[in-house]
C-alpha positions as CSV (number, residue, x, y, z in Angstrom):
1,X,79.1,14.4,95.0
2,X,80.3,17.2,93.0
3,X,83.1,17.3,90.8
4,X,84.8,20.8,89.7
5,X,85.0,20.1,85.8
6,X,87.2,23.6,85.5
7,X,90.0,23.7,88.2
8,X,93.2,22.7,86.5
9,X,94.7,19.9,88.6
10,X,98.0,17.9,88.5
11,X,98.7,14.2,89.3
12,X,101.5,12.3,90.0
13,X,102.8,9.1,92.0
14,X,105.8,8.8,94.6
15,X,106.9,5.7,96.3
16,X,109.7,4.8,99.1
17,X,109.8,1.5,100.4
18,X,106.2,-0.3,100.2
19,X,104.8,3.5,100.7
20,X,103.0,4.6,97.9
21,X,101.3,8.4,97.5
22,X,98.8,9.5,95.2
23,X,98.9,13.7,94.8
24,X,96.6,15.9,92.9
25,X,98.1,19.4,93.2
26,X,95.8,22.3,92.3
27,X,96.4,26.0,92.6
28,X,95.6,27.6,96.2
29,X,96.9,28.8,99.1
30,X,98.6,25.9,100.9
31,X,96.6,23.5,101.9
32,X,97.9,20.4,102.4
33,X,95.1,17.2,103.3
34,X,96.7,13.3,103.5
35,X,93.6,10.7,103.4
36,X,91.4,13.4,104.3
37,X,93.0,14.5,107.1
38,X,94.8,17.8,108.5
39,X,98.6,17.8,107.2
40,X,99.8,18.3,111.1
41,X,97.3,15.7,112.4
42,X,98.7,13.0,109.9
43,X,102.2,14.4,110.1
44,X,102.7,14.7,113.9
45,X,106.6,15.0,113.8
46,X,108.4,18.0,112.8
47,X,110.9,16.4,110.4
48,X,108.1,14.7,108.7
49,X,106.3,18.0,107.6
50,X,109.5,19.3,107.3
51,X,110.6,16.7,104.7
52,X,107.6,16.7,103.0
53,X,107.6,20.7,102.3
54,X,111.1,20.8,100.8
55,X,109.7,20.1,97.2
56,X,108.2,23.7,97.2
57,X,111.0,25.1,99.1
58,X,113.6,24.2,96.8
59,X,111.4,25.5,93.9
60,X,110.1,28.7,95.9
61,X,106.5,27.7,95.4
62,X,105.2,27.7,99.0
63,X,101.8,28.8,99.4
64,X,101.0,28.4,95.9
65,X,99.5,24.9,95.7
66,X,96.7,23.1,97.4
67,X,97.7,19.1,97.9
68,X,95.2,16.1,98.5
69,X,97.1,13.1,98.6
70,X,96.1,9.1,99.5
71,X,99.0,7.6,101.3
72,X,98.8,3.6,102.1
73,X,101.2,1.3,102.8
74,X,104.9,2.0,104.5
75,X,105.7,3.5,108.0
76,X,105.6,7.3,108.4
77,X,108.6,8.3,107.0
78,X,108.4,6.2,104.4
79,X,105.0,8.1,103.8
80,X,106.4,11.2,103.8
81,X,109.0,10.6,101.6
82,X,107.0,9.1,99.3
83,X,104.8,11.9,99.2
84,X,107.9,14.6,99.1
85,X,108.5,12.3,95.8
86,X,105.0,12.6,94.6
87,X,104.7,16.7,94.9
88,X,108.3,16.9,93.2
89,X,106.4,15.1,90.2
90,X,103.6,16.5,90.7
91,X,105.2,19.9,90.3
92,X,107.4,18.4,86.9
93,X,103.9,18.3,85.4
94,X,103.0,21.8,86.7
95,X,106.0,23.1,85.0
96,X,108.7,21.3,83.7
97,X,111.4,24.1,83.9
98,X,111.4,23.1,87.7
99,X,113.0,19.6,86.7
100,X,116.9,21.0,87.5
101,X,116.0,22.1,90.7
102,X,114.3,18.9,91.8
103,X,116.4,16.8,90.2
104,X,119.4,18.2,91.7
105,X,117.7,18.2,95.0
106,X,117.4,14.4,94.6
107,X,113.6,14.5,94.5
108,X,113.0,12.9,91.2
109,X,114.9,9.9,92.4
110,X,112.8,6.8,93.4
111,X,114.3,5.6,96.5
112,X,114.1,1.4,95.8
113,X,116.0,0.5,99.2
114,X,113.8,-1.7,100.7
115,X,114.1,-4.4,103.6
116,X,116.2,-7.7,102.3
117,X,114.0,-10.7,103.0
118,X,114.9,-13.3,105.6
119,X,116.4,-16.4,104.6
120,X,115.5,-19.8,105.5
121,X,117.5,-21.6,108.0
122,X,118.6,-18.6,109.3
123,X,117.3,-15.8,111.9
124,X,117.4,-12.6,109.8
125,X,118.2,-11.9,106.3
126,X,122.2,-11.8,106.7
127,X,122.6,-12.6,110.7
128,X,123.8,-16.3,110.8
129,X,123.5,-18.9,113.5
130,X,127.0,-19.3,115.3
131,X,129.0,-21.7,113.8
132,X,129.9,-24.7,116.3
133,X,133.1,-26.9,115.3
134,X,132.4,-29.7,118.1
């Protein structure tokens, strides 16, 4: 297996939910592969690609960085958001004048809402059993 020693690459980490995304951004022309696979062939819904683009768009960098990223865990949009989280960091090492946009986009912002657990003696997490006086 051969490893370029001379590309300059950049890594970061996003997470949403139990979704976590590993990118390495390196200069190219827009390629985008997710565990290996085609962007649209991972991605199959528009507002998935769609979400996970609007780190360059916002910063006016389309088409100027290839992506590989590992995505495990989470549903699909939790994998896409996670990964839109990962190229906005991604791109903060890149160049860190960039940070204002991003972080006024709300890109820089770990999303922590997760699902609550379930309780026991209960059916769901806040959905009680109904109350009975007799």
């Amino acid at each position: 297996m051969a490893v370029e020693d001379n590309v300059q690459r950049w890594y970061a980490t996003g997470k949403r939910k139990t979704a976590v995304a590993r990118v390495w951004l390196k200069a190219g022309t827009g390629n985008i592969a997710v565990n290996r696979r085609a962007f649209e062939t991972y991605f199959p819904r528009e507002t998935s690609r769609l979400v996970v683009m609007q780190p360059f768009d916002v910063t006016e960098q389309v088409g100027c960085f290839d992506v590989f990223a590992t995505l495990a865990g989470g549903g699909i949009s939790a994998q896409a958001e996670a990964l839109r989280h990962g190229i906005s960091k991604a791109l903060l090492e890149y160049n860190a004048g960039l940070r204002d946009r991003l972080k006024r986009a709300g890109f820089l912002t770990r999303d922590a809402r997760a699902k609550e657990r379930k309780k026991y003696g209960q059916p769901g997490a806040r959905k009680r059993f109904q109350f009975s006086k007799r």
